[in-house]
C-alpha positions, 0 to 999 in steps of 0.5 A, a space after each residue: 500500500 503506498 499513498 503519494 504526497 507531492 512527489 513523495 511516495 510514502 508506504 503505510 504499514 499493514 498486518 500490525 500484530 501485537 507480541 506478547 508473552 508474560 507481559 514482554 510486548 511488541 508491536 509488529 508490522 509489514 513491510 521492510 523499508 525501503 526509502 522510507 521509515 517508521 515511528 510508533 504511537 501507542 495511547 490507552 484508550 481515551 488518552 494521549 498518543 505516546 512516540 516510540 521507535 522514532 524514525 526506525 528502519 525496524 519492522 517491530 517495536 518494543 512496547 512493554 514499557 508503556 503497557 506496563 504502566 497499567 496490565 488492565 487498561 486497554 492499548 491502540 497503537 499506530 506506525 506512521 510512515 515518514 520518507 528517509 529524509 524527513 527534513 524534507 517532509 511536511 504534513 502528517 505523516 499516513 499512519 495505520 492503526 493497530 488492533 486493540 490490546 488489553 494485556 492482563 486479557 491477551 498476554 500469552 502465558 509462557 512455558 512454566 517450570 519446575 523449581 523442585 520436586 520430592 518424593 517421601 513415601 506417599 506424598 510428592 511434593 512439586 514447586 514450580 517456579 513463579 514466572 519473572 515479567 518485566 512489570 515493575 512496582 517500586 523497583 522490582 519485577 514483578 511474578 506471574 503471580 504477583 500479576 494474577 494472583 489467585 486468577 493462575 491456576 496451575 495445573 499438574 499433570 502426573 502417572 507413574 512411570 510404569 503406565 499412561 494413565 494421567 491424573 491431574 491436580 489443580 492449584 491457585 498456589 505455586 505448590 502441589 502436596 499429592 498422595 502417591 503410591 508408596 516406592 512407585 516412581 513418577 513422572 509429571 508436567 505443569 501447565 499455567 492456567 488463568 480459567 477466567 480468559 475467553 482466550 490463551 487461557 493456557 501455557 505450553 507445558 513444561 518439560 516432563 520431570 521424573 521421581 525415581 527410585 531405581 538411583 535409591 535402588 541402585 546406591 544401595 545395591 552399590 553400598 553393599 558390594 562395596 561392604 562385601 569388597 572390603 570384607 573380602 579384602 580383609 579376611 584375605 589380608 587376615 588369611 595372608 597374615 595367618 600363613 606367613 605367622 604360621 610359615 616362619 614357626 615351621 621354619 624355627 622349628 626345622 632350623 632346631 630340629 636339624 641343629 644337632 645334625 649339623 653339629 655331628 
């Protein structure tokens, strides 16, 4: 698409998508410039217009720190297009609007993780690890859970080992305590939640962990041949010791039993 002013020819931009995951959020677009360049604006709604990306050759512009200021309101942006030398350039510039973007609604979810697991007789025990966002409040970045509260919702996908069948467990905490079977070894995933949503309700899941007992199994095993080496060892020093004591007094007594000999 392009529009002429004067003898200028100026490309507006077109397939304005917004990028967003846990809050990280950038506005895209088409084409790649050529002799011309880009300059974004992004206002809440009913408020004022914001410049960012000032006269960029970049098709993408960061916008996390402008959604950042409220996760709840809802966001318009625009590229206008300038020739690549604006100083010759008067007028307004042609601009294309963005779609709307309401980040607390929009935000995709990103891939959770798990920061420990343990398992002690019927009970696993499974942490996952709360999501950084580059949100800040006072200084510091805020979680995903700080964001959401009790709207995220995990859930915990886990089986033993030995099978496929899958159980699930839910929890609006970063914490599940289940009841397993006792000396079953498992495997589970994670996947973040925020039921509420009409879309991107849900993250990817997380990469598939394991308890397992076979490495308890297995040390043990280890210990114990390790304790019948040494034993072994040491009865055959005890052994070795033995026959060398009992070498040299048949040795005395031959060297007296043939001493009067040698005397005759």
């Amino acid at each position: 698409v392009a529009r002429t002013s004067g003898t200028t020819e100026i490309v507006v931009a077109y397939n304005l998508t917004w990028k967003s995951t846990n809050f990280k959020t950038i506005l895209e677009w088409e084409p790649k410039p050529i002799n011309h360049v880009y300059t974004v604006q992004i206002s809440p709604r009913l408020g004022n217009w914001k410049s960012k990306c000032f006269y960029t050759t970049d098709t993408e512009c960061d916008l996390t720190d402008e959604i950042g200021n409220d996760v709840n309101q809802t966001y318009q942006a625009r590229v206008l297009s300038y020739p690549a030398d604006t100083t010759d350039y008067s007028g307004e510039p042609p601009f294309t609007n963005s779609p709307e973007f309401t980040p607390y609604l929009e935000t995709k979810l990103g891939r959770p993780t798990i920061q420990s697991c343990k398992q002690v007789g019927t009970k696993l025990n499974v942490t996952i690890r709360d999501m950084c966002t580059l949100i800040r409040r006072n200084g510091t970045f805020l979680g995903l859970r700080d964001v959401f509260g009790k709207n995220l919702i995990y859930t915990l996908y886990y089986w033993k080992a030995s099978s496929t069948g899958k159980k699930t467990a839910k929890t609006s905490t970063n914490e599940f305590l289940i009841d397993v079977d006792e000396g079953e070894s498992y495997c589970f995933s994670v996947q973040a939640v925020i039921p509420s949503r009409k879309a991107n309700q849900k993250s990817p899941e997380s990469p598939i962990e394991c308890t397992s007992h076979e490495k308890g199994t297995f040390t043990g095993a280890l210990l114990i041949i390790v304790i019948v080496v040494l034993v072994v060892l040491i009865l055959i020093i005890i052994l070795s010791v033995t026959l060398y004591k009992c070498r040299k007094v048949r040795a005395r007594q031959s060297g007296k039993e043939s001493s009067p000999l040698n005397a005759a």
